[in-house]
N, C-alpha and C positions, 0 to 999 in steps of 0.2 A: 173714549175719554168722557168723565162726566163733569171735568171743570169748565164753567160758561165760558167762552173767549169774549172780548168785548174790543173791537178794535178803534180808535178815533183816528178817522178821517178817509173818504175814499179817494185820495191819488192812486199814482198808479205803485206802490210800494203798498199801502194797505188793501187793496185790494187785490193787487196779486197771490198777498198774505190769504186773504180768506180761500181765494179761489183755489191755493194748494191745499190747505186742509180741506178745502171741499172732494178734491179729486181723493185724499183719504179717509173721505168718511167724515169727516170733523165739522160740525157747525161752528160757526162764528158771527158775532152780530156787528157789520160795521157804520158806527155815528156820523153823521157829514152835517158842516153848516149849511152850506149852500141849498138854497130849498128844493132843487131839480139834479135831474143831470143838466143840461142843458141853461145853466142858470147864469153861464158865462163863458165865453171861450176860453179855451184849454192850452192857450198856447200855438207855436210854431211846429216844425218838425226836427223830430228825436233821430239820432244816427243809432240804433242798436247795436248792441256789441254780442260778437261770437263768442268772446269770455265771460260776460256779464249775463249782460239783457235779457239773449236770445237764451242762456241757460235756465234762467230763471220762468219764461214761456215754454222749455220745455217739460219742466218742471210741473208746469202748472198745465200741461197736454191742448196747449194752442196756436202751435208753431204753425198749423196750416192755415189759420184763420188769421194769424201772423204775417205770414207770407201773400196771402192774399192783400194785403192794405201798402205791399211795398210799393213805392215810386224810384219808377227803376229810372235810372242816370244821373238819380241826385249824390253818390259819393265822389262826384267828379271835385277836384279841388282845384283850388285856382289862388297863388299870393300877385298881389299887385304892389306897388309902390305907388306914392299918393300923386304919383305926374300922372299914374293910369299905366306906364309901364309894366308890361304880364313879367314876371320874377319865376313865374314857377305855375305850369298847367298840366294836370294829371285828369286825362278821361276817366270815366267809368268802366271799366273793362269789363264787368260782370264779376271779378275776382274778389272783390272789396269784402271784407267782413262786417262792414259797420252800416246796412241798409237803411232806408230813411222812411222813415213813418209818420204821418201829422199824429203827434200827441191823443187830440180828440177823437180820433178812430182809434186807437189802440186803448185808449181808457174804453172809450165801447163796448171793443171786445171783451175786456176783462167785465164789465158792467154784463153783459150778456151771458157770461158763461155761469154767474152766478145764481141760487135760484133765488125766486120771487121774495122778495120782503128782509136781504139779507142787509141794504143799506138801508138806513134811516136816515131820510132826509130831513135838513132843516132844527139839527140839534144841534146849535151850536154851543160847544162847552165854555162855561163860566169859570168853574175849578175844580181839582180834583184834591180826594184826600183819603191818607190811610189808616182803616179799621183795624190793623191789627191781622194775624195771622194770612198773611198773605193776599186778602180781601183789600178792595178799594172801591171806595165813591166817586162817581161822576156826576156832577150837577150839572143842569143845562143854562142855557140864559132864559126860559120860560120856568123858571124854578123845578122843573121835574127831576128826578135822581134814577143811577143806576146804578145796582153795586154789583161786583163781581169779582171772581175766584182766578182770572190775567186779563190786564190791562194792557194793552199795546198802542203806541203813542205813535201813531202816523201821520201826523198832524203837522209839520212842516217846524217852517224857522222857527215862528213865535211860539215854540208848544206849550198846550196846558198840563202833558203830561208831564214833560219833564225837569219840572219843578218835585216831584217825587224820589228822583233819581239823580240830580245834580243843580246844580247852584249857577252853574256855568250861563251865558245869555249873549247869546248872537251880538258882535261890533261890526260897524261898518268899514269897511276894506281899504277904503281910500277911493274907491272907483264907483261909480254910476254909468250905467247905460239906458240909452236912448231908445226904446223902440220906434221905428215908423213903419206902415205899409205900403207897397206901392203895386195897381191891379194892373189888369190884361200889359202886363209891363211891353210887352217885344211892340206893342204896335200904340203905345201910349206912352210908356218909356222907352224908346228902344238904344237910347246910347246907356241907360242904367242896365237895362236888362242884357244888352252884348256884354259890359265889364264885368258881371257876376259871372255870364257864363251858365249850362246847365245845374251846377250843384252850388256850392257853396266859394264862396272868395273873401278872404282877407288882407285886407291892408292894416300896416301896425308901424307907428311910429310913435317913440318915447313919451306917454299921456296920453296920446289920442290913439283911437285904434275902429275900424269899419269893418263889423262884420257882416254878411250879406248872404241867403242864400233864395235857391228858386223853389219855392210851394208848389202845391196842387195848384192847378186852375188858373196859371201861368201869373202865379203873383211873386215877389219880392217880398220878401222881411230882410229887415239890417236892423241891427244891432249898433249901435253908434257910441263907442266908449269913451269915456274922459276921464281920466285920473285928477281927483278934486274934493275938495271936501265939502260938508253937506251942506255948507253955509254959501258956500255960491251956486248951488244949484237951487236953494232957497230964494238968491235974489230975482230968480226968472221966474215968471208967471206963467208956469203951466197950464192954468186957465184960458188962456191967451194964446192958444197952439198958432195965431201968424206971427206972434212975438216970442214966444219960444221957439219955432221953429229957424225963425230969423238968429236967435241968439248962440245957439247951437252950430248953426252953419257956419257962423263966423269964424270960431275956433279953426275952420276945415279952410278957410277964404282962401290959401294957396294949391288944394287940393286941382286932384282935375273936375271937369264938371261933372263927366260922366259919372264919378265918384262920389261929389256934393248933391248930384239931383236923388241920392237917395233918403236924403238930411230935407234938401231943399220942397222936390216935386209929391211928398210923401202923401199919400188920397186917405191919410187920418189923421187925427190929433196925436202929435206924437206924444207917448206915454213916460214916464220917469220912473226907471227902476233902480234904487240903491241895492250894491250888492252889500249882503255882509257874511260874516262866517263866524261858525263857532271856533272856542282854541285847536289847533293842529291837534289830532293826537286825542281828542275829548274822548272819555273814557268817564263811569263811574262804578262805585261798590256793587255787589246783586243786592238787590232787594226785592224781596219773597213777592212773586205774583205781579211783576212790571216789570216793562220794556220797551225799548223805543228800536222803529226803524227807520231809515231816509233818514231826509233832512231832519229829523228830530234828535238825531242821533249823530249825523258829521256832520252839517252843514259847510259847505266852502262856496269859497267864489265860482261863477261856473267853470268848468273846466270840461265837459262834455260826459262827463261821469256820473253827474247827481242821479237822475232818472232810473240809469242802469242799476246804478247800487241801490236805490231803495227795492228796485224789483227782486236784486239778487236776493235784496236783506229779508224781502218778504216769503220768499220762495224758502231761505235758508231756515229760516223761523218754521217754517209750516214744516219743513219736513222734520227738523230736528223735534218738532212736538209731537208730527206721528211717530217717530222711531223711538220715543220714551212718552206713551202714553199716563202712565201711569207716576214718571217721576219730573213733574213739572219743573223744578228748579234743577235738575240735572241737563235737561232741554235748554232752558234758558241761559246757564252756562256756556253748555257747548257754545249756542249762538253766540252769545257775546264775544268769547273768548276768540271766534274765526272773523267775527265782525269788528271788531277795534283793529286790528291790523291793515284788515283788509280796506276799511275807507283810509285811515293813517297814509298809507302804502299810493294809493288811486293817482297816476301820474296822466300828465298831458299825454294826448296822440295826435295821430293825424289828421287834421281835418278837427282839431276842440274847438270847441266856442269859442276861438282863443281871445274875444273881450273881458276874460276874466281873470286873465294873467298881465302881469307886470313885473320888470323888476331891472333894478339897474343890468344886468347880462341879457335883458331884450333877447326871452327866452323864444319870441316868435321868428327871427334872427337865427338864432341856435336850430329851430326847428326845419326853416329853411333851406341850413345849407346844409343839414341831414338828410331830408328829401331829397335836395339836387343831389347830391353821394350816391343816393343809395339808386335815383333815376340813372346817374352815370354808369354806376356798375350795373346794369340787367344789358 
């Protein structure tokens, strides 16, 4: 292939992107703001999927160095009810398709497998714009440019790319979640750390919802949901993590404790994440020489799928451009065409993030008493 690839942004969706055309031969050069790897942490831990994910790693010939970074007993799931009452507890059996990875080790790997000089650090994009015959400019925020013959936008919610490709612009969902941490939980938390259990546990009640699961290194992340709009999450001072913390909990004041000490006893500042998502269904025209994967391209609320999919997207992208080297826009068709249905399509499972869902049919409720069914009948 002699057309430049230019990718922006290293998650783990563009970078999987590069590292399949790597595995065929294909350079690619991918842009990152963040001035390191290491420039910030990456998050909690990712469940990979045996349809999604793990396809896209084997795509990309890293399933072994994949396998190495699993924590095994984390698909264990676990629903509570907010008196602390267990609803529903499924071990780990070893059978599970969806293994659990800390994010920041698995961006690594792909970071590893790449060779030397393929990310650039510390560019972060200012705007992008199109020359004409399938060519595009990217400017940075230190005024430097780069043009190039495909542009791929992996650059998340707020993309610079895809202002090329569509009009469309991330709204917020209705819902906000809470991060907090809480360490050596079993012998510092230990009535937080019994309630979650080995993997993951959810409690959900109409607004409010507590997701929670257990990390490496015997730590807690929850997820603390509120169905709200953004003006009362404005009147708390985040700043203020004993007063925000406080304000937060109150919503929960009837929960059980064991439940609230993951709101309440949290060993960080808790952080404030608005969710939002682009329209259902986002889709736009081709246009010669760009393209978006991940979040640039569906964003939703979480629902346990985003990660997967930008990985598949990237995997799908690389291969569809080695198997028509030579006819770029027939490539990026194909892509598209499997990719708009396929995020469209992307449904809750077992065991989702499920702080990202709401809806008058209290689809965590439906989820439920599917689970107990399908636990009844084996």
């Amino acid at each position: 292939m002699t057309t430049d690839i230019t990718i922006i942004g290293a998650g783990l969706g563009g970078l999987t992107l590069a590292r399949v055309l790597h595995v065929h031969g294909i350079p690619a050069t991918v842009y990152e703001a963040e001035p390191s790897p290491d420039a910030r942490s990456q998050g909690g831990m990712l469940d990979i999927h045996d349809y999604n994910g793990q396809l896209a790693l084997e795509a990309a010939d890293l399933m072994d160095e994949f396998r190495a970074i699993i924590l095994e007993g984390r698909q264990a799931l676990r629903f509570l009810a907010p008196d602390g009452t267990v609803l529903f507890d499924k071990a780990d059996d070893g059978t599970g398709g969806r293994p659990e990875v800390q994010r920041g080790e698995l961006r690594q790997i792909l970071l590893d497998s790449l060779p030397a000089g393929t990310v650039r650090w510390g560019h972060k994009v200012s705007g992008t714009r199109t020359l004409g015959d399938g060519r595009h400019e990217v400017t940075f925020a230190d005024g430097s440019t780069v043009t190039t013959s495909l542009l791929v936008g992996a650059d998340g919610a707020w993309s610079r790319v895809r202002p090329l490709l569509s009009t469309a612009v991330p709204e917020y969902t209705g819902k906000s979640v809470v991060e907090t941490y809480l360490f050596d939980a079993d012998t510092r938390h230990p009535a937080a750390a019994k309630a979650v259990g080995g993997g993951s546990m959810i409690v959900h009640t109409p607004g409010r919802e507590l997701f929670a699961h257990r990390e490496k290194g015997d730590t807690l992340h929850a997820y603390v949901g509120l169905s709200e709009p953004q003006e009362w999450f404005d009147a708390i001072d985040f700043a203020d993590a004993a007063v925000a913390t406080a304000r937060v909990a109150k919503e929960f004041d009837d929960w059980a404790p064991e439940l609230t000490a993951l709101i309440t006893d949290c060993d960080t500042a808790p952080v404030l994440r608005a969710l939002y998502a682009l329209p259902t269904g986002h889709r736009w025209d081709r246009v010669p020489g760009v393209t978006l994967i991940g979040d640039a391209a569906h964003l939703s609320a979480p629902n346990g799928e985003g990660a997967n999919l930008a990985m598949l997207d990237g995997a799908e992208l690389g291969k569809a451009l080695a198997a028509q080297p030579d006819d770029i826009e027939a490539a990026l068709t194909a892509y598209e065409e499997a990719m708009f249905p396929r995020s469209a399509e992307a449904v809750m499972f077992e065991g989702a993030e499920a702080h990202g869902t709401d809806s008058d049919n209290d689809p965590i409720q439906a989820l439920l008493t599917a689970l107990t069914q399908k636990e009844q009948s084996h």
